[in-house]
KOLBASE-788736 format. One line per field, with one value per residue (C-alpha): residue number from 1; residue in three letters; x, y, z. Coordinates in steps of 0.25 Angstrom, whole numbers, plus 5000, padded with zeros to 4 digits. Layout:
! KOLBASE-788736
num = c(NUM_...)
residuo = c(ala_...)
X = c(X_...)
Y = c(Y_...)
Z = c(Z_...)
This chain:
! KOLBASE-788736
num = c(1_2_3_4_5_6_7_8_9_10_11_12_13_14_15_16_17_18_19_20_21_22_23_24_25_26_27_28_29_30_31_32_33_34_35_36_37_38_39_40_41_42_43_44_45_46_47_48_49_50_51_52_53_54_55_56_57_58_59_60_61_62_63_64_65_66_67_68_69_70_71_72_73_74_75_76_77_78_79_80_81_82_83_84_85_86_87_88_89_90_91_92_93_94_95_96_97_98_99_100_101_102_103_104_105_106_107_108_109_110_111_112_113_114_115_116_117_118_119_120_121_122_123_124_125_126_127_128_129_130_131_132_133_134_135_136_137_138_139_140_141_142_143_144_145_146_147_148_149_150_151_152_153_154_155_156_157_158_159_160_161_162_163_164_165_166_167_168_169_170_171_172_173_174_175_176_177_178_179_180_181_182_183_184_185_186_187_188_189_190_191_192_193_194_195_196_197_198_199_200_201_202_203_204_205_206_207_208_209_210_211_212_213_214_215_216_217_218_219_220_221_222_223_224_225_226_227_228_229_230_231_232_233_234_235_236_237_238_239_240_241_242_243_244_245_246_247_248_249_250_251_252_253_254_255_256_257_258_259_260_261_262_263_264_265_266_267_268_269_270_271_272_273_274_275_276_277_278_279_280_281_282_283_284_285_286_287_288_289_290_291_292_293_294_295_296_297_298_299_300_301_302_303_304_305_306_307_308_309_310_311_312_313_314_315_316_317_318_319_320_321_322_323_324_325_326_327_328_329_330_331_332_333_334_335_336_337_338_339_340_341_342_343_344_345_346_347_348_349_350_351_352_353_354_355_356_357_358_359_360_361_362_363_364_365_366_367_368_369_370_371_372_373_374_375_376_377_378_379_380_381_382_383_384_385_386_387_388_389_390_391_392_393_394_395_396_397_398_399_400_401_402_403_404_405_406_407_408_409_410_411_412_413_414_415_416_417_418_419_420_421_422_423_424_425_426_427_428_429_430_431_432_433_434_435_436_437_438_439_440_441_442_443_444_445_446_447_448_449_450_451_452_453_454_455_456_457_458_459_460_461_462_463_464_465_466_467_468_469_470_471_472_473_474_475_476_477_478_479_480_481_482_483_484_485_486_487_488_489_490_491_492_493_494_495_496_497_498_499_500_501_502_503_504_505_506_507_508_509_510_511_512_513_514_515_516_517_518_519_520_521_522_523_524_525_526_527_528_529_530_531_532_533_534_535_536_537_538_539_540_541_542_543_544_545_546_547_548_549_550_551_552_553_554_555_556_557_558_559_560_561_562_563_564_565_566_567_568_569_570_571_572_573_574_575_576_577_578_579_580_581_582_583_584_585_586_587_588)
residuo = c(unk_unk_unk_unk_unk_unk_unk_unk_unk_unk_unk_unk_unk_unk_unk_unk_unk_unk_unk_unk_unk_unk_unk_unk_unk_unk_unk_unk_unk_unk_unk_unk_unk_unk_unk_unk_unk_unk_unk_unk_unk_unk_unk_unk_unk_unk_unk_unk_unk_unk_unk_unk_unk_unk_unk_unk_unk_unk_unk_unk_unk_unk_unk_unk_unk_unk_unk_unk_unk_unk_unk_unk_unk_unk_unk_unk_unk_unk_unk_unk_unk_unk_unk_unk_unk_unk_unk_unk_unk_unk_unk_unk_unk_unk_unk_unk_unk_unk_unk_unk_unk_unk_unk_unk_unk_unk_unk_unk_unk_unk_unk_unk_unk_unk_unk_unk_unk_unk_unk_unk_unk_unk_unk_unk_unk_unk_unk_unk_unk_unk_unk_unk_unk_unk_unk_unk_unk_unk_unk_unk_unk_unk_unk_unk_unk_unk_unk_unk_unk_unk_unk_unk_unk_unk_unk_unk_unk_unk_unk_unk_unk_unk_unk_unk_unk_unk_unk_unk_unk_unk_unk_unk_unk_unk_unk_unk_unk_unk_unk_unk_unk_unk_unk_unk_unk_unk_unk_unk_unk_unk_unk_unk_unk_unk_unk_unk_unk_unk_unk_unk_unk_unk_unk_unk_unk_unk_unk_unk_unk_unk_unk_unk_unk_unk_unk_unk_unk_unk_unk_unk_unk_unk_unk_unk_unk_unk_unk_unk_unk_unk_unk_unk_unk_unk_unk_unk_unk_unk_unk_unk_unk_unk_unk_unk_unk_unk_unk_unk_unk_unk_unk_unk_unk_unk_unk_unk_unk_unk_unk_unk_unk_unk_unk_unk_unk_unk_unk_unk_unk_unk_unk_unk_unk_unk_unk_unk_unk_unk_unk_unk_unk_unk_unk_unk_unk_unk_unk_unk_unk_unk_unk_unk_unk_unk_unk_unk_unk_unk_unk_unk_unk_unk_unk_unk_unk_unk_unk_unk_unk_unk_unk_unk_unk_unk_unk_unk_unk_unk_unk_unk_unk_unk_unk_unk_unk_unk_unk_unk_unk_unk_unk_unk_unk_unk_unk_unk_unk_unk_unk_unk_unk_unk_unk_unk_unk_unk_unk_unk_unk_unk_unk_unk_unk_unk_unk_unk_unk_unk_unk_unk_unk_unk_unk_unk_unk_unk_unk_unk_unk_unk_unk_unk_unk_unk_unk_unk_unk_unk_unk_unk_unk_unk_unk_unk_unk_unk_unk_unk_unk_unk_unk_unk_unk_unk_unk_unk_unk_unk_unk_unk_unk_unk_unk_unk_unk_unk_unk_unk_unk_unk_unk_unk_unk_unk_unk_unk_unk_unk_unk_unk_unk_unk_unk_unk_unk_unk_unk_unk_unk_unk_unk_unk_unk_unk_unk_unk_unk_unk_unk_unk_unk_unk_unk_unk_unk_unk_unk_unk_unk_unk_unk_unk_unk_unk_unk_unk_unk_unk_unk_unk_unk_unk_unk_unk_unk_unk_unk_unk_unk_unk_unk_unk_unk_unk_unk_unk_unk_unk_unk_unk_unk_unk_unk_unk_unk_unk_unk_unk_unk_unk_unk_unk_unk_unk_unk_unk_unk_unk_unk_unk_unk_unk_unk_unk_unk_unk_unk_unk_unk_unk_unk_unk_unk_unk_unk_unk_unk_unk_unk_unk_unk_unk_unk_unk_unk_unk_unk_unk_unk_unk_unk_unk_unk_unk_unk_unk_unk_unk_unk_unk_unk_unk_unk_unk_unk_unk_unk_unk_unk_unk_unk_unk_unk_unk_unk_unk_unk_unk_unk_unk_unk_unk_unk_unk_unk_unk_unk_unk_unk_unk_unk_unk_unk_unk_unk_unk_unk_unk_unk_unk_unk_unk_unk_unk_unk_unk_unk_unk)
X = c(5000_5005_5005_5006_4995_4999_4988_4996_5008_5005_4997_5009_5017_5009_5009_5023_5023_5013_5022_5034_5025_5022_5039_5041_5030_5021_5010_5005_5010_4993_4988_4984_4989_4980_4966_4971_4966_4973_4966_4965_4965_4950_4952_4967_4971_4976_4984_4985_4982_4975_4977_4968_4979_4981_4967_4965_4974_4976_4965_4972_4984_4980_4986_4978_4975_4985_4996_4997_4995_5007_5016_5012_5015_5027_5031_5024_5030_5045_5037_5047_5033_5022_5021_5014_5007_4997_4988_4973_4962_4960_4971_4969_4984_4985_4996_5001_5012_5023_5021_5034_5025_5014_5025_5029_5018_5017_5028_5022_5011_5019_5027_5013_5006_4993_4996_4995_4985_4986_4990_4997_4999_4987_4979_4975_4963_4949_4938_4926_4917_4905_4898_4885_4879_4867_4856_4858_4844_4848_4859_4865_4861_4870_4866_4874_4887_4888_4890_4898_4908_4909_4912_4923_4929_4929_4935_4947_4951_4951_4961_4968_4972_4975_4962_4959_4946_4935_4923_4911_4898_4885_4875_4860_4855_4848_4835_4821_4827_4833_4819_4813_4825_4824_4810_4811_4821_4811_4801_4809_4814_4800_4798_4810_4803_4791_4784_4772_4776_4766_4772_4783_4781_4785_4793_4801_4814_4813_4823_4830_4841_4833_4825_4840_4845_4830_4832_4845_4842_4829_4839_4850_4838_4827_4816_4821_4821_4805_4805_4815_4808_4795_4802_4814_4812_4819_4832_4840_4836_4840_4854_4854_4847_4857_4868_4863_4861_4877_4880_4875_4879_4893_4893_4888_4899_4910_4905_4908_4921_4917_4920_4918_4927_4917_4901_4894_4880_4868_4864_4874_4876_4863_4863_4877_4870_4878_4867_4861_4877_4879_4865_4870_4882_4873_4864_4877_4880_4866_4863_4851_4837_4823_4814_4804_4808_4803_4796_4805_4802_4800_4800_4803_4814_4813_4817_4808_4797_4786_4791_4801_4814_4827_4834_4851_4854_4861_4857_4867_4877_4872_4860_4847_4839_4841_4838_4831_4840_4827_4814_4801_4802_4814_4825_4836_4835_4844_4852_4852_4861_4869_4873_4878_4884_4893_4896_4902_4911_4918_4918_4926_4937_4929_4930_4929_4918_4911_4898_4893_4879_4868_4860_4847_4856_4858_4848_4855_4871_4868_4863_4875_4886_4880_4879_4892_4899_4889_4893_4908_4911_4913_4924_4919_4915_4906_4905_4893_4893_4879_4879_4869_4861_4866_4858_4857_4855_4857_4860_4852_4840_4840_4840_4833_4830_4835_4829_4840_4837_4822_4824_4837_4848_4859_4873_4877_4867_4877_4890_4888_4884_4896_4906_4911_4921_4911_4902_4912_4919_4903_4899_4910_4908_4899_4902_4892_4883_4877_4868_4876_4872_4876_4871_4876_4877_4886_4897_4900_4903_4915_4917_4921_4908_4911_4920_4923_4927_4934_4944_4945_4949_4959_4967_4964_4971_4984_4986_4985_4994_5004_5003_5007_5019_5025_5028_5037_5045_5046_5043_5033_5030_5032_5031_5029_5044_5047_5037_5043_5054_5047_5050_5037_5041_5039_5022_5020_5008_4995_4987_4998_5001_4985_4984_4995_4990_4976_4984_4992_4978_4975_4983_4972_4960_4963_4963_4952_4943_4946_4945_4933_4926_4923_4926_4921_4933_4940_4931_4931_4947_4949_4939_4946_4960_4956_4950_4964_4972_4961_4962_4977_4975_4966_4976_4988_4981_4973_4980_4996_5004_5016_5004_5002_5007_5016_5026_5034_5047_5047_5048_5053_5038_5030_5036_5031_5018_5017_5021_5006_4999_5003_5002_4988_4984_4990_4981_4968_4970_4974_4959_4952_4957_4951_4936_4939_4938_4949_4957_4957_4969_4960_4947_4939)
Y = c(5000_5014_5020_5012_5006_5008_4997_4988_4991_4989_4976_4970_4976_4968_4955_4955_4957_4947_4936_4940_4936_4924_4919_4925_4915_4927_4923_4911_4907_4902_4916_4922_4937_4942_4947_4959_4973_4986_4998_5012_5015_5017_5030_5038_5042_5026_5026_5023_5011_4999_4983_4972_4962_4958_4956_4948_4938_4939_4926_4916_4921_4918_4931_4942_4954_4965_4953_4952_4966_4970_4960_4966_4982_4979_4975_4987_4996_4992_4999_5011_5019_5016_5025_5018_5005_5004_4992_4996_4989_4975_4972_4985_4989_5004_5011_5024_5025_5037_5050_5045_5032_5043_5053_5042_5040_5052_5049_5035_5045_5054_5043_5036_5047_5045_5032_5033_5022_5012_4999_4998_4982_4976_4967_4959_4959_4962_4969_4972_4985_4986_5000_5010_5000_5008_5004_5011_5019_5032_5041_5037_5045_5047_5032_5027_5038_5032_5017_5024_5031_5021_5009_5018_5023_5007_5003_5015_5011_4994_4999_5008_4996_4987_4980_4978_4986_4985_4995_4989_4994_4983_4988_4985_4984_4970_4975_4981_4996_4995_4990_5004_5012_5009_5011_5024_5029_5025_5032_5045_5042_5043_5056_5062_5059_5066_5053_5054_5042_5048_5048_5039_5026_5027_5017_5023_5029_5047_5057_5067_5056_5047_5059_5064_5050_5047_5063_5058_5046_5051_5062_5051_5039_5048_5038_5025_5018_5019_5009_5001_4999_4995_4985_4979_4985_4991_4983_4992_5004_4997_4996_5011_5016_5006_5014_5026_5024_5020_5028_5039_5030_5030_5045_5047_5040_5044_5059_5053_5047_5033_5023_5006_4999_4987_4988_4975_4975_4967_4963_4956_4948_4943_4941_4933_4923_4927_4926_4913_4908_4915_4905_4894_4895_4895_4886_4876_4879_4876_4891_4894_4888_4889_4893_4904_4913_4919_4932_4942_4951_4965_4972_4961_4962_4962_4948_4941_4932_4923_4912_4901_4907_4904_4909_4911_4904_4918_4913_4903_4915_4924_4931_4932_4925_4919_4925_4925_4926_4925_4933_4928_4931_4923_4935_4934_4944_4955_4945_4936_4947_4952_4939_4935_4949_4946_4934_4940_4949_4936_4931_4943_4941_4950_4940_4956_4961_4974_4981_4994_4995_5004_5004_4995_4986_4982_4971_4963_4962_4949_4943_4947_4944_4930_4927_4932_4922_4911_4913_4916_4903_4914_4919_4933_4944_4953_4965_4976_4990_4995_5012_5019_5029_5043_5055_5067_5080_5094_5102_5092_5091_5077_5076_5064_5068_5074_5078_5069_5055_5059_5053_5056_5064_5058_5056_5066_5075_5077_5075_5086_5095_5091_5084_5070_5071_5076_5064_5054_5060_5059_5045_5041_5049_5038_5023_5017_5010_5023_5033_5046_5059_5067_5082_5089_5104_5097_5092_5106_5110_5115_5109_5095_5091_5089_5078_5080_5095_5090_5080_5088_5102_5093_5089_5104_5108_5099_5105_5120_5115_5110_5121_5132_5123_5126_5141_5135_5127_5135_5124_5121_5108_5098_5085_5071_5070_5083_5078_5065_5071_5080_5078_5071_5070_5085_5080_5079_5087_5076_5082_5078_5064_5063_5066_5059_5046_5047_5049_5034_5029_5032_5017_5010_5019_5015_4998_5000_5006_4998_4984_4988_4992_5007_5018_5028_5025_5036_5046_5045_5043_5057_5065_5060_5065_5078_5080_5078_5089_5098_5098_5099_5112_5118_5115_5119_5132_5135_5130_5127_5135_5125_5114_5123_5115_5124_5131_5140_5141_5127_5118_5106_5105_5111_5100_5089_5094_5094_5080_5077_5087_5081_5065_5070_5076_5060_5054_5063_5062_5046_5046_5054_5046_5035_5043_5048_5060_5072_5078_5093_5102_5116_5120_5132)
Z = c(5000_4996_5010_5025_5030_5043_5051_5041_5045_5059_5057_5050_5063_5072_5064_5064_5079_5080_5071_5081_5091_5086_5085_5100_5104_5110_5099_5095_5081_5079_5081_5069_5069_5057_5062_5071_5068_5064_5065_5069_5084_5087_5094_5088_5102_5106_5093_5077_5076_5085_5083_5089_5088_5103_5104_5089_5093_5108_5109_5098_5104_5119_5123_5130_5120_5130_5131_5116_5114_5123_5114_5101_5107_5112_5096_5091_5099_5092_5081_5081_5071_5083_5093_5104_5106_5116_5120_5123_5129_5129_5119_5108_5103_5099_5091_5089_5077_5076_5070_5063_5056_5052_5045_5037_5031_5022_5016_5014_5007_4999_4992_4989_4984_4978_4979_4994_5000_4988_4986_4975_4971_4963_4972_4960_4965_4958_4963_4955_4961_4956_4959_4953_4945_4943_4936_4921_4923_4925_4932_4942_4959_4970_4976_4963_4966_4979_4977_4963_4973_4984_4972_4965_4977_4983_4969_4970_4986_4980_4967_4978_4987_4975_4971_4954_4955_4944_4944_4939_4936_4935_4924_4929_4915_4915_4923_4922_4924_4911_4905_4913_4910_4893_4894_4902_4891_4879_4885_4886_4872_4868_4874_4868_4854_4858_4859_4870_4879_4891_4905_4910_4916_4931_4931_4920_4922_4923_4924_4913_4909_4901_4894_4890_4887_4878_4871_4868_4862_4853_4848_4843_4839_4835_4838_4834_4847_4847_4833_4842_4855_4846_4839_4849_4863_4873_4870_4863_4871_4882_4878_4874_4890_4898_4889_4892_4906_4910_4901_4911_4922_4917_4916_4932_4936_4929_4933_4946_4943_4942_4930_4932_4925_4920_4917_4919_4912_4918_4905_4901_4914_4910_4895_4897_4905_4918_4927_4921_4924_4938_4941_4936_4945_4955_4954_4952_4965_4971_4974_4965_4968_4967_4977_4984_4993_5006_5006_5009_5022_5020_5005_4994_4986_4971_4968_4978_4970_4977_4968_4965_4961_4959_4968_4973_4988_4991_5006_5006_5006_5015_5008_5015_5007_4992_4981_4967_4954_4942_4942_4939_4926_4923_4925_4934_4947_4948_4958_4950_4938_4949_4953_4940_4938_4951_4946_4935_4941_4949_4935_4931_4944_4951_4966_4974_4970_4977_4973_4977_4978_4983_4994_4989_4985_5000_5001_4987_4995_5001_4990_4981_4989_4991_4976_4973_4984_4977_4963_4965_4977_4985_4978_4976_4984_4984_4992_4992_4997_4999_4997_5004_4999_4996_5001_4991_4997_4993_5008_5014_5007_4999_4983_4977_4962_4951_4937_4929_4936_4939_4955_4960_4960_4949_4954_4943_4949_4962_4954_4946_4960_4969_4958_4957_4969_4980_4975_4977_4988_4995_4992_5001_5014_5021_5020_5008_5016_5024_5018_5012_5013_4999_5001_4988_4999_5007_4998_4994_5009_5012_5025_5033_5032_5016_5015_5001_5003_5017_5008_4996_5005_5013_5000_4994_5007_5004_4991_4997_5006_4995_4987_4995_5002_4989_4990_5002_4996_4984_4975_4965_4969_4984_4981_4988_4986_4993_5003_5008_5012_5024_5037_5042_5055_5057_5055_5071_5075_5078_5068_5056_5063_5063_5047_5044_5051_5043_5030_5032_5035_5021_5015_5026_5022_5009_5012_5022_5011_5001_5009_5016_5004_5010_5001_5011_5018_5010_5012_5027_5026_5018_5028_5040_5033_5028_5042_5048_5038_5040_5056_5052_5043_5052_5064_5057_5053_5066_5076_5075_5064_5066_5059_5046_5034_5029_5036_5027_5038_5040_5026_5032_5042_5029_5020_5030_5032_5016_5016_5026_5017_5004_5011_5015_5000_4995_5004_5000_4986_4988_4995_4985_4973_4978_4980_4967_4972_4966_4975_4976_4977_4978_4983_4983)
């Protein structure tokens, strides 16, 4: 990893005591010496970092947690880069590492640049995200940016720590909303010709993007496709409105910064016969029968028939209850297409696979997950993030339509009002499975409580700063170069050491994120970090003149303290890439 994980580097310090342990005879050779945590001290006053391992293994090692935990702090303290060790509690260990080890790590920064937080070898591993995936009807809304951010953002921290990451997008364009959405388009095709087609069907599709696409279309075809539908039917029209729509679909997200790499159509997961195979395989393995099931309690779902059907034992891995895969009219059920579509990804190398859905799509993970351990041996894995819904508002007041989609505000709607970066930067500031609240007044606020304008001011600052060192040094230019070679140890005051310490953290925010599969992770880390410099500023300024960053009598201090500032710009811009999010060097 470019960059220390410093919890590493601790762990692997205790299990090399621990194996010293072992040859002295003060350790049982059996104990296993693996599950032990590291992790940040609860409460930053005890230390830097806490380890359970005394109390993990104390039982297979038939030692009392404090005794073991007195033989692993009299190693750790040879450490000549801790501080302190300190046992707490039942049998808790906490550290406290040198200002020296924190120093070190800018320079750890500097040499890394933007590559500060990666990992650079390939993992060789394949992991296939698949997020939107919205029906091709229409625009897409703010419920569809969100799970669009969270997905790309997830896929940017998994290529960051050295994971083969394809982007892929599921088009939904095997089912009755196309039928509506071809005819709804017909109909405003008619009216563009003048035709007197009478009011529209309720159940048809409104808003000004279908009139535009249906003027568009009378104006190239004239009004050939009226002979068509007469003599062939909707098929061809079909083709051109599911066109149309991702087209469109495309266009929203790529104004959000967003291109999948593959685009998987329904259709053709069903007219290759990939869903009559995926039920083959199963009914070889015994897991497809036919039968009636119960009643459901409560509201009934969709696919639930008083009736014989044949039906996947998705019980038999964990699932609720089992569940159809054909219709009563002979069609396979949604499950049914989405099983065969997973099973084609596992087909493709795809064994990781992760999908980013939205929130009524929270009653269909179970069922998923369990067809995808049946059709792949339990060779592939599926994980599902669930986002919740977004709340627009304008200063608190909510927004729920707009003229272009006819029932809600469309994502291109609030792109074009706050910009791309806001969007992004805003889908992350709560973990995806609560509700958000996206009030479009807010997110132009100049204040802490604007997280975007928080980040972006705190890497804006670092530039200023930058900038006007170079009248002190006379030079046109200071670069990372220059940089290494400060004097770190002259970075003493708390409040550096305390900036300094979340900027090393940034390698482990990084690994965390991306193994947890928690982009907001990110969003969180950089608040907490442009927190920091801006007590730092505001202390330096306010309070202690000796804290300013530059000091125009004393180079040697003013060069160290560009060496943070610059570590701290890295580190913001390192985080922003991976939100997609551009940095800024000025604001107004």
């Amino acid at each position: 990893m470019t960059g220390m994980n410093y919890f590493n580097y601790i762990r692997n310090n205790i299990t090399e005591i621990l194996n010293n342990l072992k040859k002295t005879g003060c350790l049982p050779v059996s104990v296993d010496i693996a599950n032990f945590s590291v992790e940040p001290a609860r409460d930053r006053n005890h230390g830097d970092i806490a380890t359970n391992v005394a109390l993990a293994l104390s039982k297979s090692a038939n030692l009392k947690p404090r005794d073991l935990a007195q033989e692993i702090v009299a190693c750790l303290k040879i450490n000549d880069e801790i501080e302190s060790v300190e046992i707490a509690g039942p049998g808790f260990i906490n550290i406290i590492l040198k200002d020296i080890f924190w120093q070190t790590r800018l320079v750890e920064v500097l040499k890394n640049g933007n590559e500060y937080g990666s990992i650079k070898k390939d993992l060789n591993k394949l992991i296939n995200i698949e997020y939107v995936s919205a029906n091709p009807t229409g625009p897409m809304h703010v419920g569809h940016g969100r799970g669009a951010v969270v997905g790309d953002v997830l896929a940017n921290l998994l290529g960051k720590v050295g994971y083969r990451v394809t982007k892929e997008y599921y088009i939904n364009d095997a089912g009755t909303q196309i039928d509506i959405l071809t005819k709804s388009l017909f109909f405003r095709y008619q009216e563009a010709l003048g035709l007197d087609v009478g009011n529209m069907p309720e159940e048809y599709y409104p808003g000004d993007y279908l009139a535009e696409l249906a003027r568009n279309l009378a104006e190239k075809d004239g009004d050939k496709w009226v002979q068509i539908i007469k003599e062939e039917g909707y098929a061809s029209l079909k083709q051109v409105s599911i066109e149309a729509m991702m087209e469109l679909i495309r266009s929203d997200l790529f104004s959000l910064g967003i291109v999948h790499d593959v685009f998987v159509s329904e259709r053709d997961i069903v007219n290759n016969n990939e869903v009559t195979e995926a039920l083959e395989t199963l009914k070889q393995k015994g897991l497809v029968y036919q039968g009636v099931l119960e009643p459901p309690k409560g509201r009934r779902p969709d696919d639930w028939e008083p009736r014989p059907q044949t039906l996947f034992k998705a019980t038999q891995f964990g699932d609720d209850v089992d569940r159809p895969v054909k219709k009563s009219d002979g069609s396979w059920t949604y499950f049914a297409t989405d099983m065969a579509y997973h099973r084609d990804k596992f087909k493709r190398g795809f064994k990781d696979m992760i999908n980013i859905w939205g929130a009524d799509h929270s009653g269909y993970v179970k069922r998923m997950k369990s067809a995808v351990v049946a059709l792949t041996d339990g060779l592939g894995q599926l994980d599902v993030k669930i986002c919740q819904m977004v709340n627009l508002m304008d200063n608190g007041k909510p927004l729920k339509m707009s003229k272009r989609s006819g029932t809600f505000v469309t994502l291109r709607d609030v792109i074009d009002e706050v910009g791309k970066d806001v969007v992004r930067f805003m889908m992350l500031t709560r973990k995806n499975d609560a509700q958000l609240d996206f009030d479009l007044v807010k997110v132009k606020e100049q204040s802490r409580d604007n997280p975007v304008f928080y980040v972006q001011y705190s890497h804006a600052r670092c530039c200023s700063v930058l900038r006007n060192a170079l009248d002190i040094f006379n030079k046109s230019e200071i670069d990372d170069n220059d940089l290494i070679k400060a004097d770190i140890s002259l970075l003493t005051d708390s409040s550096e050491i305390n900036l300094i310490k979340i900027i090393a953290s940034w390698p482990q925010v990084v690994l965390g994120a991306a193994e947890s599969h928690e982009p907001h992770r990110v969003a969180y880390y950089l608040y907490e970090l442009s927190s920091a410099f801006h007590s730092l500023w505001s202390k330096g300024s306010k309070e202690r003149v000796s804290l300013r960053f530059l000091v125009p009598k004393n180079r040697t201090l003013t060069l160290a303290r560009l060496a943070m500032v610059r570590s701290l710009a890295i580190t913001i811009a390192s985080g922003l890439e991976v939100m997609g999010v551009e940095p800024l060097e000025e604001m107004e």
